[in-house]
N, C-alpha and C positions, 0 to 999 in steps of 0.2 A: 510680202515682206515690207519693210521697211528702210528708207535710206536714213542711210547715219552719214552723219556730214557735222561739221565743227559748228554748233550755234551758240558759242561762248566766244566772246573777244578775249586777247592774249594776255589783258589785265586779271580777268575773271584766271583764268587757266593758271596761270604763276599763282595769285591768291592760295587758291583750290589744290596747288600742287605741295607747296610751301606749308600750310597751315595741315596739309592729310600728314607731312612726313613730321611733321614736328608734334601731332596726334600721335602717327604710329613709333616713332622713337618712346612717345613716352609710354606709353600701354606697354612696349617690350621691355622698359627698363623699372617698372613699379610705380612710375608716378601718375599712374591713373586717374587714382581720386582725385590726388593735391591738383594736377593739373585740369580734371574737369571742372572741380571748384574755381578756380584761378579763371579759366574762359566762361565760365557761367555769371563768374562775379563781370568780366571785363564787357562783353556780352551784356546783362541789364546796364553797367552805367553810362555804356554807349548808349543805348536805346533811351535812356532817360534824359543825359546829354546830347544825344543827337549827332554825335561827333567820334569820327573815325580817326586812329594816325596813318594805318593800311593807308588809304590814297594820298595821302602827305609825302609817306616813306616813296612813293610808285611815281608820285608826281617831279620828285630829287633825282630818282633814278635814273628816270626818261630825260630832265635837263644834261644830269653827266653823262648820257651818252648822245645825245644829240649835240650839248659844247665839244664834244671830242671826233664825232664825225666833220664837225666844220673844221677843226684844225687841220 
């Protein structure tokens, strides 16, 4: 067999958890298409831009909960 153990850090994991329900919300409610169009378009102009907000949005989050743990 094989050992399964977490080899994703808790950034990747929230990403991966977030982006799968907000895939399967939209496949259950019809917006399939419109929405694979919409990540497929966001998806190349990243890649040609080079430039994500995902770690922007992740990097705001972790300061408000770290400014809130010190208070």
């Amino acid at each position: 067999m094989f050992s399964v153990h977490c080899n994703i850090d808790k950034t990747d994991r929230m990403n991966r958890a977030v982006i799968g329900l907000v895939i399967l919300i939209a496949a259950l409610i019809g917006f399939a298409k419109w929405f694979f169009i919409l990540v497929g378009s966001v998806l190349i102009i990243e890649g040609v831009i080079g430039w994500c907000y995902i770690p922007t949005l992740i990097y705001k989050a972790k300061q408000r909960v770290d400014s809130r743990k010190k208070q």
